[in-house]
N, C-alpha and C positions, 0 to 999 in steps of 0.2 A: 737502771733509772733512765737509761737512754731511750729503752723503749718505746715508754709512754711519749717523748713530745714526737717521735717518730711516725706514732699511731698517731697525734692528733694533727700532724701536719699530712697524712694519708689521708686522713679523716674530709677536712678541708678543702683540699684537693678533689676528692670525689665527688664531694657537695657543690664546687665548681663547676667541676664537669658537665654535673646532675643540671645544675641551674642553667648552661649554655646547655644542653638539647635542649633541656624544655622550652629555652626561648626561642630556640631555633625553630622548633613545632611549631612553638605557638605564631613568629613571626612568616613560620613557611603557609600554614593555615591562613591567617589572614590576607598574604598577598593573593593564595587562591581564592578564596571568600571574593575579595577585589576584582578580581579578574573575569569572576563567572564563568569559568570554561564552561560552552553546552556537555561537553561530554562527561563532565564531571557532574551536574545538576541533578538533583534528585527529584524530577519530576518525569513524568510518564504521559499517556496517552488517555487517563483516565476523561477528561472533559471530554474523549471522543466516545466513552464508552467501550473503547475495546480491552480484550481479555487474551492473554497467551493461550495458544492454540498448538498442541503437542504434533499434529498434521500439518498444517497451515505456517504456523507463524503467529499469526494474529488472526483472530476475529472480532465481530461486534460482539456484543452480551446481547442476547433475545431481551426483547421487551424492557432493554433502559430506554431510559431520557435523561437531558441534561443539556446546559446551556454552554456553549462554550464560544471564544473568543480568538477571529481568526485573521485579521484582529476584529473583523467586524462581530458582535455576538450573534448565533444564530442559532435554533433550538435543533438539538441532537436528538432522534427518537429512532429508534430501531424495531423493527415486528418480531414476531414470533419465530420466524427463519434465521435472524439476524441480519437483516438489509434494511437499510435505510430508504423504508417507502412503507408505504400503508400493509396494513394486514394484506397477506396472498390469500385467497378466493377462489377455490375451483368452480367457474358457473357456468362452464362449458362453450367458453369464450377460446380463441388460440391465443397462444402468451407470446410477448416480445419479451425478451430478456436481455438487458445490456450487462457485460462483465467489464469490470475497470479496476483503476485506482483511484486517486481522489478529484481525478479530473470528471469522473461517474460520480463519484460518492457525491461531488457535490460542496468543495470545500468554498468557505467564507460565501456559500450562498444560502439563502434557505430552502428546503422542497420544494416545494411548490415554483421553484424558480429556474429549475435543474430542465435541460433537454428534455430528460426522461417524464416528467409529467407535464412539460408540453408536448411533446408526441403522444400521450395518454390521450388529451383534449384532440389531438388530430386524430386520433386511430381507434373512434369511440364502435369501431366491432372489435377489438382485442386488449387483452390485459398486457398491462408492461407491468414490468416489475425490475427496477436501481438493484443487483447487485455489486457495484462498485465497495472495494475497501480502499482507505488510504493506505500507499505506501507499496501495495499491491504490485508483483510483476505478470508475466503473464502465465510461470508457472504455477503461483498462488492461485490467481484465476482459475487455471484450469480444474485445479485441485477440488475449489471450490466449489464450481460449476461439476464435478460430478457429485458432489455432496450434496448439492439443491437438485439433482435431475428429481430422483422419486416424487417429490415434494412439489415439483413445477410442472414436469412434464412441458417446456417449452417447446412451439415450432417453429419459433426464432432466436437467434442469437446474435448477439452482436457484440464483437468483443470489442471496446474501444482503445485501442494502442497509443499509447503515452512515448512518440519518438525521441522529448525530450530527454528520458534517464529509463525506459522501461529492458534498454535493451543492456544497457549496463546496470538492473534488478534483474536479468534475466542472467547472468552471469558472475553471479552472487551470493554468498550463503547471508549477507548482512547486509537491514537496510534499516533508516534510521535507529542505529546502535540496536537492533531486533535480528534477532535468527531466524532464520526461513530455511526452506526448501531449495535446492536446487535440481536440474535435470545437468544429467553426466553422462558421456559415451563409456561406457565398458571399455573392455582390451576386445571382444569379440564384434566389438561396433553397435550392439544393443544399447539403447538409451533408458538409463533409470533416475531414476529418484535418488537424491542423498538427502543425508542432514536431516533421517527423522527416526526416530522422536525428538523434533528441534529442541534446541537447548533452551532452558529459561531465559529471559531477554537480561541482561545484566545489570539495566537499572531495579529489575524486581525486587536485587537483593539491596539494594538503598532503602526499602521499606520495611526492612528488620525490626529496626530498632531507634533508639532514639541518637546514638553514635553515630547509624548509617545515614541517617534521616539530618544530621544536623554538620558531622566533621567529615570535609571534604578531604583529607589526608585519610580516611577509613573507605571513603568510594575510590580512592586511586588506587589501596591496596586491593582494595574488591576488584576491583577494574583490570588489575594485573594477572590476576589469578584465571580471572573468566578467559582473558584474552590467549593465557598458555594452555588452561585448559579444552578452548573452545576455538582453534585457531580460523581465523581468515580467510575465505577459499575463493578463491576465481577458478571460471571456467571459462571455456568459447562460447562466445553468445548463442544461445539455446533458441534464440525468436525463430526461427524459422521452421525448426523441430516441432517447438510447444506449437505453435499456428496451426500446424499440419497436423499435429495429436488431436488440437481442440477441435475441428472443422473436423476427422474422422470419427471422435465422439459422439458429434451431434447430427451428422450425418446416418453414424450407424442404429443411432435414435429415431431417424424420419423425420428430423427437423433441417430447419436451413441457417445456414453461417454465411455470419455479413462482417467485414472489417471497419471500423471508424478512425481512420489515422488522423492524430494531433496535427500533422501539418508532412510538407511534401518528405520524401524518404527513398530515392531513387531505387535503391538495392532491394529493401522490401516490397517495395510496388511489383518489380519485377516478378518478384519472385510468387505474389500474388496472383498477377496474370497469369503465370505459367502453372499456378495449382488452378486456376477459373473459379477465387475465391474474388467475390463483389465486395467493391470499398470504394468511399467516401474520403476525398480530403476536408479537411474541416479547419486548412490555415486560415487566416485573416478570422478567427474569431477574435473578439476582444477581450485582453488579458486585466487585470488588476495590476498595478503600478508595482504595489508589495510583494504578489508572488506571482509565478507562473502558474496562475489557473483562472479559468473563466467566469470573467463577470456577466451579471444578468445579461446585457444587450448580447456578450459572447455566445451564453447555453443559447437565446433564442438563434444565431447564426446555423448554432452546430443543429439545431432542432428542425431548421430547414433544410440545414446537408442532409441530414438525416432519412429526413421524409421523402425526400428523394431516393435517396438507397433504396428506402423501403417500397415506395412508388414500381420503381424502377425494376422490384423482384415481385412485384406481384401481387404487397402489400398495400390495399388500399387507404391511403391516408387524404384527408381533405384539402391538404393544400402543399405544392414542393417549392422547392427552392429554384431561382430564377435564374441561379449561375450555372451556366454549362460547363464547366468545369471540374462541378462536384463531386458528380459519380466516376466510380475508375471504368477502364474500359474492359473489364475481365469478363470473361466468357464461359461458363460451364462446359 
């Protein structure tokens, strides 16, 4: 007879238990709910139109559109290649090609606002064509840029270099919570590629389900798993490597390589002169309050560094820029 009140004070007991996790969940959920960790969020890059990229990282989707909010809204459109710029045209025109990250791509401004299609309006004998991505380093770029050669056949290039974080993307398997590519010295001193076929970005799997998509205590466990399965990698800053990959690429093409540095960069400069790669500072452009990228009056600044660079290699453009300053002093 003892038994039973034994069972039902075990009973009791467990249903206690039961009721404090549960409330613990439930109360641990809502302070995160409250909290909004970015890293926790179930939202993605989708308003930009890009797609995981098993080579890359990330790419755009060919031929979306979509309006998105940065904060300012401004309309998202991507061509057929997946760059954001007008359909590419082979008409027997030579191509400017600029490679970036979102300081190219064009963030919180619209097209038609961006460097790249005022220099179109300046260099009406030659095709340009914006392959900037966001988030982009330079070995993305590179990547990239040999996946658009067939398709472009550029005789210009111009990588634009993001000093602000491109050099710490350049020594990185992660960039905004997204897996990418990296370049890595071997044990023989050869330089390869890691990190491909890149892993799915972590927030993909928040889109499972309606668990993933809704209880933040379900993306933290997602979140843990990714992080032991897919761990974290640094390496030694690669910029100088990838530079010298990207300009023998397009060299061994018959094309010509030009740099666009975000602003002064002593170590890189140098080492620019000393390959006799031509570059453009493009400081004192003007930035947006909210983030580190350039606003209208800015791309028109960088559009006159620019045209100068291009002036200055042979590219004839209609009007340069007035600051002596601009162009580096590199010499083939």
């Amino acid at each position: 007879m003892e038994d039973a009140p034994r069972q039902r004070r075990w009973t009791r007991e467990l249903r206690y238990h039961a009721m404090g996790i549960v409330a613990t969940v439930v109360i641990f959920e809502l302070v995160l709910h409250l909290f909004d960790i970015p890293y926790l969020r179930a939202d993605d890059w989708g308003s930009m139109q890009y797609r995981y990229d098993a080579e890359i990282g990330w790419t755009p989707a060919p031929k979306s559109q979509s309006k998105s909010a940065m904060p300012r809204e401004i309309t998202v459109s991507h061509n057929s290649l997946g760059t954001r710029d007008a359909e590419f045209e082979r008409n027997g025109k030579p191509t400017i090609l600029f490679m970036g990250d979102s300081l190219t791509w064009g963030y919180n401004v619209e097209a038609r606002e961006r460097f790249s299609d005022l220099i179109r309006e300046m260099a009406p004998t030659h095709n340009v064509l914006n392959a900037g991505v966001s988030g982009f380093g330079t070995d993305q770029a590179y990547l990239f840029l040999k996946r658009l050669w067939p398709a472009v056949e550029p005789s210009v290039v111009v990588l634009m270099f993001c000093v602000e974080n491109d050099h710490t993307d350049n020594s990185r398997n992660l960039r905004y919570f997204n897996y990418k590519p990296y370049l890595a010295t071997a044990a023989n001193g050869a330089r390869q590629f890691r990190g491909q076929p890149v892993p799915p970005p972590r927030k993909s799997y928040f889109q499972k389900n309606w668990f993933t998509q809704n209880l933040v205590l379900v993306r933290l466990a997602i979140s843990g798993y990714v992080e032991l399965a897919y761990p974290r990698v640094t390496v030694p800053d690669a910029t100088e490597p990838l530079i010298a990959m990207m300009r023998d690429e397009v060299q061994r093409n018959g094309a010509k390589f030009l740099v666009g540095l975000e602003r002064q960069d002593p170590q890189l400069e140098s080492f620019l002169k000393q390959q006799g790669i031509p570059y453009v500072l493009l400081d004192g452009a003007e930035f947006y309050d909210s983030s580190h990228h350039w606003s209208t009056e800015g791309h028109k600044l960088v559009a006159a560094r620019l045209a100068s660079l291009l002036s200055a290699d042979g590219i004839v453009v209609s009007r340069r820029s007035d600051d002596p300053r601009s162009v580096g002093a590199a010499k083939p």
